[in-house]
N, C-alpha and C positions, 0 to 999 in steps of 0.2 A: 711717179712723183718727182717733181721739180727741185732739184739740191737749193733753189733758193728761195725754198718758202717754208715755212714753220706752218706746221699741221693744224686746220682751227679747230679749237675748242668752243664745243659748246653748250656744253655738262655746266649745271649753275651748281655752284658747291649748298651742300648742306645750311651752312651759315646764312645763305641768303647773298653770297659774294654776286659781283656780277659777271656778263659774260662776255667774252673775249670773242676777237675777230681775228682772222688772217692776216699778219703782216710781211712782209719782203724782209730776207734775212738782212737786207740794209739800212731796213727802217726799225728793226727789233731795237730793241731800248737797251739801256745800257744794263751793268749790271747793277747799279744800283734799283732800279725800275723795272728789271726785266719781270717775267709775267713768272706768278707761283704756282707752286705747284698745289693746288688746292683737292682735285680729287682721283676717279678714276678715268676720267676722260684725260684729264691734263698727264696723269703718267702713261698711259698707253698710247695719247699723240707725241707729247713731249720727250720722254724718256726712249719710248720704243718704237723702231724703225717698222717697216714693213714689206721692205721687199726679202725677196728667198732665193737661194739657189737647189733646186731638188735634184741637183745631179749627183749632193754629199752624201755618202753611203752612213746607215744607222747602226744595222747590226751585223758588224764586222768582226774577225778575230777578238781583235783588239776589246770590244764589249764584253765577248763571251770569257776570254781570259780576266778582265781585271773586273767586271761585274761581279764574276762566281767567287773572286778572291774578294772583293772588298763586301757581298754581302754577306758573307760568312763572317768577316772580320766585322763587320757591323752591328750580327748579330749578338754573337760573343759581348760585346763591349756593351751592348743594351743589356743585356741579363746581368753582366754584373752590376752595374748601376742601378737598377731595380731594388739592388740587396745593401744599397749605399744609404746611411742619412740624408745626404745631398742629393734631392730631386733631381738629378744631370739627365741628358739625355744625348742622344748620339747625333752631333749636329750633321745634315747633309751638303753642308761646308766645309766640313770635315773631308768627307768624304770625296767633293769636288775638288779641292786642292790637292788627296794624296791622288786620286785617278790620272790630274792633269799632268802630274808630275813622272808617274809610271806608264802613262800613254804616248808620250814625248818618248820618254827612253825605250819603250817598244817601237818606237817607228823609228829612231838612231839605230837602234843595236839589230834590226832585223834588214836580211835583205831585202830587196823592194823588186827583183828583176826575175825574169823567168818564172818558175813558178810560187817562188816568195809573192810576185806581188798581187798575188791572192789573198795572203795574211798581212801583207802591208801596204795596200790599195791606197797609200797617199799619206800625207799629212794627219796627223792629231786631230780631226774636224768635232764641231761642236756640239753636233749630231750625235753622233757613237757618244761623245765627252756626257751627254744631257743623258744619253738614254743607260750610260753606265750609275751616274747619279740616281737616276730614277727607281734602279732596280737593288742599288744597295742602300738607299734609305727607304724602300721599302723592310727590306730584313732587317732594318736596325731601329724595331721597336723589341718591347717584350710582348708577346699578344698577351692579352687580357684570358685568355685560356691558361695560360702558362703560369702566372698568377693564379687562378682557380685550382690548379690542378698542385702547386704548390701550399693552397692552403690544407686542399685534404691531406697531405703527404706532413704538414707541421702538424694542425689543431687535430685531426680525423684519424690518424694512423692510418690511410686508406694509397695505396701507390699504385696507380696504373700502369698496364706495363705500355711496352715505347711505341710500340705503335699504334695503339687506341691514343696513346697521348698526340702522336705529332700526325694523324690521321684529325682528329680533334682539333686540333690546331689550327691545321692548314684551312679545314673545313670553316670555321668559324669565322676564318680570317678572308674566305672568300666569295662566302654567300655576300656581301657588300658590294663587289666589282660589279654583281651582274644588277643590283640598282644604279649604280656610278652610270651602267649603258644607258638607263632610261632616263637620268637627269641630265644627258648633258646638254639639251637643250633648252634645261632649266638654268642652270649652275654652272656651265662650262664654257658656251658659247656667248653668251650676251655680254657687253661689254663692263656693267657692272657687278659681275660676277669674277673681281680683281685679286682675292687671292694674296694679300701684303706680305704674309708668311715666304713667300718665293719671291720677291725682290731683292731679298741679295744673292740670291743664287744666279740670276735673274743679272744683274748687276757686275759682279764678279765673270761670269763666264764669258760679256759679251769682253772685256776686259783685257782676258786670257788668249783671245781664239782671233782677236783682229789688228792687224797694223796700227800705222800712222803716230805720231809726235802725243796725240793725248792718251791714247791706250798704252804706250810707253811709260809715259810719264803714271799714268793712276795704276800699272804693277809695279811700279818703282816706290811708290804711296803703300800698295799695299805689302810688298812685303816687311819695308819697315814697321808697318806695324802690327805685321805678321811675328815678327821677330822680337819682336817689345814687350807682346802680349805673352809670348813663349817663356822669355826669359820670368816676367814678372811674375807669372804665376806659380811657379816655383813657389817663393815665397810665403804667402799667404796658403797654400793648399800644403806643405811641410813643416818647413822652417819656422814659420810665423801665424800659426793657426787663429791665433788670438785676431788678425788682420781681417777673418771671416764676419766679424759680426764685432765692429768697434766703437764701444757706447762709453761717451765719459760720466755719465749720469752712472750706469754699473759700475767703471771704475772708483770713482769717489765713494758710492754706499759701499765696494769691497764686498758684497755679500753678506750685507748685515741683514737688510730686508728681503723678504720673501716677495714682499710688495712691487721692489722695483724690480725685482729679477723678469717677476712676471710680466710685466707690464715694457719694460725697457732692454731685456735681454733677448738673443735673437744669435747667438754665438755655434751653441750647441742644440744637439737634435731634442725637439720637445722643453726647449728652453722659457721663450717666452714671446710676445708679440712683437719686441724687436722698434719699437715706438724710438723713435729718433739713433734709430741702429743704423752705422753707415760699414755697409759691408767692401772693402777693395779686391773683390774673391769676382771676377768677369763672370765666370762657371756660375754664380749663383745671381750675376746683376745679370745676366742676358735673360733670366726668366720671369724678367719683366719686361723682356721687348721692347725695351725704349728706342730704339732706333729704327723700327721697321713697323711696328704699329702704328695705325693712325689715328692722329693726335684726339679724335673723338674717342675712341676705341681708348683710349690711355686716363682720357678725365672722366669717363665712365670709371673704369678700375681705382682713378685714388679717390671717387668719392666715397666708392661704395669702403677701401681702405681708411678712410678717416671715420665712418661710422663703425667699423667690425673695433679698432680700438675702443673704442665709447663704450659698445654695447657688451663685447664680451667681459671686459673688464666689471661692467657695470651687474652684468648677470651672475660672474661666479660671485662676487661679496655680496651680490643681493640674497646668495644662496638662491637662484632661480629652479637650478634643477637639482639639486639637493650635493654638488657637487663638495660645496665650503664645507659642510656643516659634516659633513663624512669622509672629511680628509682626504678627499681624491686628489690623483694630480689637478696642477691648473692646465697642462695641456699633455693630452696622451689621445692615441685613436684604440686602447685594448679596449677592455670590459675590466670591471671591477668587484666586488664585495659592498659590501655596505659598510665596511670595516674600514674599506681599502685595500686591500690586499686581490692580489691576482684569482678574476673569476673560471673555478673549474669548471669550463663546460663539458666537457667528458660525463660530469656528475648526474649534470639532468636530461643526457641523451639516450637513446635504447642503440643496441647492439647495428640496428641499420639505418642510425641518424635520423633520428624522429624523437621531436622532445617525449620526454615519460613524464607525466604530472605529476606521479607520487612525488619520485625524483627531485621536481621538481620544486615542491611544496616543502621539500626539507632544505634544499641548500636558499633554497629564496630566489630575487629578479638578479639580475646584473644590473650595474648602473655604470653611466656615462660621465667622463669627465663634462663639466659644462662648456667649456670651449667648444667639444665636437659635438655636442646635440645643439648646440647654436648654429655652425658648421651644415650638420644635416639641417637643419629647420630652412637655412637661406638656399641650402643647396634644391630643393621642395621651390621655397619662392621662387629661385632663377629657371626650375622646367616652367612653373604656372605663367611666368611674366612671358618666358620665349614664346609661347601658345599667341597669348594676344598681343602683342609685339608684332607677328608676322601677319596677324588677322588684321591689325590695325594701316600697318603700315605700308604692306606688301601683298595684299590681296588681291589688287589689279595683276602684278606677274604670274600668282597663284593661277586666279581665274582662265590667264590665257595660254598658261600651261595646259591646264587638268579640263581644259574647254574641249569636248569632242573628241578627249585623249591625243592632245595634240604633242605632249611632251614625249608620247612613242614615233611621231612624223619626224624620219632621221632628215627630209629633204624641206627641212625649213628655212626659211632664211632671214639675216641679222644681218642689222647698219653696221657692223663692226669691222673694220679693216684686216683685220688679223684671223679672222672668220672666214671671209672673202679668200684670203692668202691661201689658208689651208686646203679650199675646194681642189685644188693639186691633189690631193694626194687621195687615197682610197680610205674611205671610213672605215673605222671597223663596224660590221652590219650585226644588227639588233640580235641574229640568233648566238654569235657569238658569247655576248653578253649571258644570253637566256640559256646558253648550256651550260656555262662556270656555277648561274646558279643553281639548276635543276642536279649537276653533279654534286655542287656542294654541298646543298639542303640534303639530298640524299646521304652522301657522306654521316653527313652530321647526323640523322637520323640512324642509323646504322650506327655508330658509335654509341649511342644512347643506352644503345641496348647493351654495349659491351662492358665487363669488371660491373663497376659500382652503377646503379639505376640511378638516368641525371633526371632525365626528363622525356614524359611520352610524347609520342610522336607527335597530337594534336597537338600540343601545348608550344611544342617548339615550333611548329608551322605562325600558332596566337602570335610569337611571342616573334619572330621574325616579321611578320606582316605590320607590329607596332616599331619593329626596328627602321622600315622603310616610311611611315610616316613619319616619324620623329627625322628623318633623315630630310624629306621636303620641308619641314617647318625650321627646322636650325642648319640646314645647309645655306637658309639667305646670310642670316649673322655670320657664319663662319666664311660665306664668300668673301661678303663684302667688309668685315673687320678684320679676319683673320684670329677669331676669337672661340675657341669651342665650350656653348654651355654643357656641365657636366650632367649628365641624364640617369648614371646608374643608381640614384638612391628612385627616384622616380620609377624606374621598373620595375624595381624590389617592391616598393609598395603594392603595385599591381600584383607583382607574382604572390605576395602575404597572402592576397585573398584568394587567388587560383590553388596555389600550393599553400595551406597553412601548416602549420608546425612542423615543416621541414627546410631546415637548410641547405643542404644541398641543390635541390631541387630551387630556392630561391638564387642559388649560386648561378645556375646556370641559365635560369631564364635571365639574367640579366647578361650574361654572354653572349646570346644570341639575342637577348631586346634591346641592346646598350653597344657591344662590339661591334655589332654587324653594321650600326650607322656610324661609327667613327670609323672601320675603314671603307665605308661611301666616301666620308669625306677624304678621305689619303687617296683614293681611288681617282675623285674629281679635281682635287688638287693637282697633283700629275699629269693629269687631262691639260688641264690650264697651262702649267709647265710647259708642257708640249706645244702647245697649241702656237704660246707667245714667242716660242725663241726661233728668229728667223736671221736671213742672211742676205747684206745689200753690198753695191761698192758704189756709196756714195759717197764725197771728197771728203777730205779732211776735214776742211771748214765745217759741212752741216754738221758730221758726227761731233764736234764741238757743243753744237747746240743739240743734237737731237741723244748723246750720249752712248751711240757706238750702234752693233748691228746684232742681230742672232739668227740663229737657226733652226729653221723649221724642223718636227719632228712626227714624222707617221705616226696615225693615230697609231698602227697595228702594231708600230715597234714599241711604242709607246706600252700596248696591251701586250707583248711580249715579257718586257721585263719588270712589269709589276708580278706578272704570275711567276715568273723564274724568282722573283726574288724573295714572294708567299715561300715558294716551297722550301728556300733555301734556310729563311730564318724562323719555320716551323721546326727545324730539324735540328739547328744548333740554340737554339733556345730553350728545348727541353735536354739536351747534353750538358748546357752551363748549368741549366737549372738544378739537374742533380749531381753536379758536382760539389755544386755552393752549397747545396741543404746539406747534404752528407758531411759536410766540414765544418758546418758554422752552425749546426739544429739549434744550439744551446744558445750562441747569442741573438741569433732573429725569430725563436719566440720569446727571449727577452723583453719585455716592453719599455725599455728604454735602450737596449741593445747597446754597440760599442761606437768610438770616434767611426770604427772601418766598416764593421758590419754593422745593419737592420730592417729589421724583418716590418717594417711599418707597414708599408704598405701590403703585405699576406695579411698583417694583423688587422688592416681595416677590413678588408673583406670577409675576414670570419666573422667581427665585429657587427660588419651588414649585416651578415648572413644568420646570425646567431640571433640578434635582435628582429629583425623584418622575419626570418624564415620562421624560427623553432617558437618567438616568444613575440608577435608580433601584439594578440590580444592582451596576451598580460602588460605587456610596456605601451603600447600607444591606444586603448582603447580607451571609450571618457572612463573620465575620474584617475586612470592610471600615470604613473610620473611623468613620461612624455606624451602624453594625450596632442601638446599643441603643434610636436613638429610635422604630423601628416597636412596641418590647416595648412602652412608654408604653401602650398598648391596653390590653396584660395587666394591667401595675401598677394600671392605674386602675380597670380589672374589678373585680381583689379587694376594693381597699382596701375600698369601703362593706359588704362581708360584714364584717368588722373590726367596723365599727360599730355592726352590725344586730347582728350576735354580743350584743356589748357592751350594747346597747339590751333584748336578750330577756332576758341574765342578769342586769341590775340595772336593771330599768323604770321604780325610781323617780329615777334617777339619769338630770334631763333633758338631761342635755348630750348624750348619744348620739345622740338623734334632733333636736338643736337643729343641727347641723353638718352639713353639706353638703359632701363629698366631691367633687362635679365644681364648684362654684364653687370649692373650695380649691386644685385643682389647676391653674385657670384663671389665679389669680392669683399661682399659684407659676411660670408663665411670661409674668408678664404685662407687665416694665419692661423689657423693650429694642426699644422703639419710643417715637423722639419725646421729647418734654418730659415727665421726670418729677418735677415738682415740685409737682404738684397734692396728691399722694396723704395728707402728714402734715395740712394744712390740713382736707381732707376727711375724715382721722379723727377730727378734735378736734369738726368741726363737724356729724358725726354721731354721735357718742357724745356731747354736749352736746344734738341735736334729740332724737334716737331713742331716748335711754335718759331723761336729767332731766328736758327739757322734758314731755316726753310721761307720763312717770310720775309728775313734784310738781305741772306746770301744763298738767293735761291738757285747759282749757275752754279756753288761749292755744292748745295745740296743733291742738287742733278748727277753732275758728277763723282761724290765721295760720301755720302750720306751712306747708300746701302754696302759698296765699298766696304769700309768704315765696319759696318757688321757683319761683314764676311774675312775681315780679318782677324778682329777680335774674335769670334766665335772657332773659326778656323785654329788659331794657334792656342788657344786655348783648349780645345778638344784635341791637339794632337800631342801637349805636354800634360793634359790630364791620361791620356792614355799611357802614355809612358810612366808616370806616375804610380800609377795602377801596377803595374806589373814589377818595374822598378825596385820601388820600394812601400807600397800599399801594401801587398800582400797576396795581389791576383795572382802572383805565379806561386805561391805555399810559401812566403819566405819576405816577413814584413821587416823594414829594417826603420826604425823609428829614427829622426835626427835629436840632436844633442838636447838633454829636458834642461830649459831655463825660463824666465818669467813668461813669455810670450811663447814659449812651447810646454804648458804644464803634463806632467805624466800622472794620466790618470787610474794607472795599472792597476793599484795596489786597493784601491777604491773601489774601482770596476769590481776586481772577482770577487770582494765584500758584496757587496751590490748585489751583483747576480745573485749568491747563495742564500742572502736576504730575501728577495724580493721573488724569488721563481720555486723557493720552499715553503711547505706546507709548516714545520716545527716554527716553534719561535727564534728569533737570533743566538747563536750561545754567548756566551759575554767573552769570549775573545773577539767575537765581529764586534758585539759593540762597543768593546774599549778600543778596537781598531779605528772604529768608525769615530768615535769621541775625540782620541786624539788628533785623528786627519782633520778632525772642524775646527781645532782651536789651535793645530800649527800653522799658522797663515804664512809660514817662512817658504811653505813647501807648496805654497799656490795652488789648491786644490783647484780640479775642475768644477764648480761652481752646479753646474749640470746635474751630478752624480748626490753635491751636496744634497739640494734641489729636493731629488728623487729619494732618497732615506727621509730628510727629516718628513717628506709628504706621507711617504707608505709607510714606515714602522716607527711615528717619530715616539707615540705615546709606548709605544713595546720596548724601545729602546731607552727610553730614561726611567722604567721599570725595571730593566735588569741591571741597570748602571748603578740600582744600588745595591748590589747584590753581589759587584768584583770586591772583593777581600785583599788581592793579592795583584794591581795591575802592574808593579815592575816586575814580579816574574813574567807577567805574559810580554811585557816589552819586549826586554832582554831577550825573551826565547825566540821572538820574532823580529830581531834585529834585521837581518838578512835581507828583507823583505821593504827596509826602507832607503828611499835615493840616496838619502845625505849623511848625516852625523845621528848621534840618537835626541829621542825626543826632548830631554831638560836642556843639555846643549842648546839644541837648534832654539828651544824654545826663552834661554835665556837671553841669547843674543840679539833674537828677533823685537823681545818687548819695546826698544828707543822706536822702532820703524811705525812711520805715520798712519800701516794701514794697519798695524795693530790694533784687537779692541783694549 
């Protein structure tokens, strides 16, 4: 390749843009003019280099030492997060920054001469640096077993021991690799098969690893805001928790109505939809991707967000699913009563987890907050839409894949530059692939049989074989947006009718229907990773324009440290996991759990599990209360024919095919979980990257766009870790900072709460004159959250006993101790002048 000419594109963008020729880097436009970055052709010419050096060694000491260290560290930090309110997850930014920094200082502090320089073969290369990333964001998920095998251990009283479990695991977690082998000349090698999710990795590394005056200058960029991001977060994650989710529509009502909390609050866990909530918490804005998503992929997600406010609002007060009318919360993912109150399912189960009708007939259905059966209902529409989505749009690839089983022909070949590059190096060959799976599937079978019965052998073969098509149909979306539609309510339905009235058994068929094509796609993803980072020494000038170099990386090594890193964070994800249950059982079956601990997401899987497995006929067949969220399949079938209609009859009209049907549907159920306060911030600051920066200052976005999300994400994962242990609580020892307005202490409320809401008795009336007083001292800032959750679950039980206290200054008085400030007529005298008094 020539240093003076710019790569041509000639990939037409979606919109209908046009297309671009080859110019002489002296005739390239200025920057006001210069050429955008429009899609995936333009970043993989524009952004990314193409030549290699294959003489830089991958799996070196230096790998195996801070690999094995950072994916253990990885995985640890996934599993607590799991048990957090806040969605977090363990960014592999993260993880890039601390390797880069402990790779450098192994190649300083080790000799390099005689027979040192065997463990110290050279410089920090980009190589080893990619293939350490690789294998420690593999270990830093929670697998979705781990999860399972933590709900039987909350809801089931059932504990497998350790190594059915991390056998289990690992299994689960690797029948996927040996599909990853057979798509990658689906999903890996073609050129739009882009992956956005790894652009700042991508970004970031070529950054770190190469010379000259602009790669200087953009870690001099990055650490500043490496350091920015560090310091600020602090902040809003301790000191200033209120910063998580700040709405002046809440602050003005103060917690008068119920209406706006729901509708406008987004602060705390299960709060409310978060509707003109601006969150300054990074941890919770980066899980809207606005700086790395593509900009289609982003106005799919806030349409489908502007209708899920309309709709869900619109459905609890229409009383849709009988949610209003029976005092449920407005958003929770437990089961319920009809009452309201916490559903026992222990009650209508038999001794080995099979509903028992009598049982059943006496305690009655559960029921669903309306938020998450609107939730389930889109989650249903966005599998049915991804179906014909890729039939509609993406058939031609299908076709020339699965044409004469062409997608197992590993000696095929692609227009793609970067494809070409890699023929260097040795592929890993098909049967490698096909023994990880035939061991794992095996594995897995074998387990089945072990402790508690999951599922027979037939069934898990069924239910794997729909894992690897669902794997080709939503592997295109997630290539090419970087967007995964969710699929496990979709399996469950299948398994209701295979396995009925057991949950368990629905548990796991979606483990192996559901798991095993999400780690396809981590599997492919990586692949890709691999594939793109190469290494050139072209001048300074072009890396100006073309935005630096990378380095290639063996497929094989590549397949090395995805399986070292399987194994590594099967093993310490189920250590964390029972360390956490054994110390927190009581607040993460909580269904509203604490600011530190929550067991949400266990809870929704029993949730599934309970509902689809054990009562699947009684709740969703006709006539029964959710009869209509199985149809969600249907609706979402159709919708994209609507589209594609609409795309044939007026083609120049690009909005038909710019919209995305199963993203839209995704995030028409996608705010009733957790803290939603992220979402407004994240649209401002993706329609400011995605659409202005990118289209007025397209040479700032080349160079500092994905940058930019690798520092922010980076210092923010590495002072939320420290946080964590610090002063969160991870290491047994929470240290709370000073309670004032914008840090309110919810203490005294909480253990009211819990003993309310997770007991069978009614409240005694010292909870509820505890609780009475907390609502009406507003001097002492309650958490709004906890208020929330009483008046919803015991509010009619509680203003029944309230007239039944005789005697509430003895119970004060005796429970002085117990309050932050002064006592209650004090504080409450004082407070009456203040504005947010009622």
């Amino acid at each position: 390749m020539e240093p003076s000419k710019v790569l041509e594109h000639r990939e037409e963008d979606l919109k209908g843009f046009s297309v671009y020729s080859t110019k002489s880097l002296e005739e390239a436009p200025s920057q006001e003019s210069e050429q955008v970055v429009r899609g995936a052709g333009d970043i993989t010419n524009l952004i990314i280099s193409d030549e290699d050096n294959p003489e830089l060694p991958a799996l070196t000491f230096r790998f195996w030492v801070l690999g094995t260290g950072l994916a253990t560290f990885g995985s640890v930090l996934s599993e607590i997060y799991f048990w957090k309110p806040q969605n977090a997850t363990v960014s592999a930014l993260f993880q890039l920054i601390i390797s880069y920094i402990l790779g450098n200082a192994m190649h300083y502090a080790m000799p390099s001469t005689g027979i040192w320089r065997h463990l110290n073969p050279g410089p920090f290369n980009i190589k080893e640096h990619t293939c350490i990333t690789i294998m420690a964001s593999t270990a830093s998920t929670t697998a979705t077993a781990i999860g399972i095998i933590a709900t039987l251990d909350l809801f089931y009283g059932v504990t497998l021991n350790p190594g059915a479990a991390i056998f289990q695991t690992f299994a689960s977690q690797s029948i996927g690799y040996g599909f990853a082998g057979l798509l990658r000349t689906l999903l890996v090698w073609p050129t739009y098969a882009l992956y956005p999710n790894q652009l700042p990795s991508i970004s970031l590394l070529q950054s770190m690893h190469f010379g000259g005056l602009l790669n200087s200058k953009k870690m001099k960029y990055f650490w500043i805001v490496f350091w920015a991001i560090f310091c600020w977060e602090i902040i809003p994650t301790w000191m200033f928790p209120l910063l998580t989710a700040f709405s002046i529509i809440c602050l003005a009502d103060n917690g008068r109505s119920a209406v706006v909390r729901n509708i406008f609050g987004g602060g705390g866990s299960n709060e409310g939809l978060g509707l003109l909530s601006f969150s300054f918490d990074w941890s919770l804005i980066t899980q809207a991707y606005p700086l790395y998503w593509p900009l289609q992929t982003q106005v799919s997600s806030w349409i489908g967000l502007a209708f899920c406010y309309a709709l869900m609002t619109a459905c609890y007060y229409a009383d849709v699913f009988q949610g209003y009318s029976r005092g449920l919360p407005f958003m929770s993912t437990a089961l319920f009563t009809g009452n309201g109150s916490s559903y026992n399912q222990s009650a209508i189960l038999t001794p080995d987890n099979t509903l028992d009708p009598e049982k059943y007939a006496e305690v009655g259905p559960p029921f669903m907050t309306t938020t998450y059966a609107v939730s389930t209902l889109m989650s249903y529409a966005s599998m049915g839409a991804a179906f014909s989505h890729i039939l509609l749009w993406h058939w031609t690839e299908l076709w020339e894949a699965f044409k004469g089983f062409n997608f197992l022909k590993s000696e095929q070949e692609f227009d793609d530059v970067h494809f070409q590059r890699m023929k260097v190096y040795k592929e890993v060959p098909q049967w490698w692939y096909g023994s990880v799976f035939i061991v794992s599937l095996g594995l897995a079978i074998g387990m089945a049989y072990v402790g508690i019965n999951t599922l027979p052998w037939w069934s898990l073969i069924v239910f794997t074989i729909l894992s690897f098509i669902i794997a080709v149909i939503l592997g295109f979306i997630y290539a090419v947006t970087g967007f995964q539609i969710p699929t496990g309510g979709f399996v469950q339905v299948i398994a209701a009718y295979v396995h009925p009235q057991q949950p368990v058994q629905n548990m796991y068929a979606k483990l192996y229907g559901y798991n095993t094509a999400y780690q396809t796609f981590a599997m492919l993803s990586d692949l890709k990773l691999g594939a793109i980072f190469h290494f050139d020494e072209l001048t300074q000038d072009l890396t100006f324009v073309f935005e630096g170099q990378y380095a290639k990386v063996p497929p094989r090594a590549t397949f090395v440290a995805q399986i070292s890193g399987t194994i590594l964070g099967a093993i310490f994800n189920y250590v964390l996991y029972k360390s956490i249950v054994d110390a927190h059982r009581a607040d993460l079956i909580n269904p509203i759990g604490t600011r530190i601990w929550s067991g949400w997401g266990s809870q929704e899987i029993n949730s599934a599990a309970i509902t689809w497995g054990a009562l699947s006929a009684e709740l969703y067949g006709p006539g029964k209360t959710y009869f209509q969220l199985p149809l969600g399949l249907l609706y979402g079938f159709l919708a994209p024919f609507l589209l594609y209609a609409m795309h044939r009859l007026f083609p120049r009209q690009w909005i038909w095919s710019y919209l995305n049907m199963p993203i839209i549907f995704t995030y028409l159920g996608w705010l009733p979980y957790s803290v939603n306060g992220m979402w407004w911030p994240g649209f401002a600051i993706g329609l400011y990257t995605q659409w202005w920066v990118r289209t007025r200052k397209p040479r700032w976005y080349i160079k500092y766009n994905y940058l930019t999300s690798a520092a922010l994400d980076g210092g923010t994962s590495i002072i939320y870790f420290i946080l964590n242990f610090a002063v969160f609580g991870a290491s047994g020892n929470a240290i709370s900072f000073p309670t004032w307005w914008g840090n309110p202490d919810p203490s005294v409320i909480s253990v009211v709460l819990h003993n309310v809401v997770t007991s069978d008795r009614p409240p005694s009336p010292d909870e509820v004159y505890l609780i009475a007083v907390l609502l009406k001292c507003k001097r002492e800032e309650i958490c709004r959250t906890y208020y929330e959750a009483v008046m919803t679950f015991v509010a009619i039980r509680l203003l029944w006993e309230m007239l039944y206290i005789t005697d509430p200054a003895k119970f004060l008085f005796s429970n002085v101790a117990l309050w932050p400030g002064p006592g209650y007529e004090s504080s409450a005298r004082r407070a009456k002048p203040r504005k947010y008094q009622r």
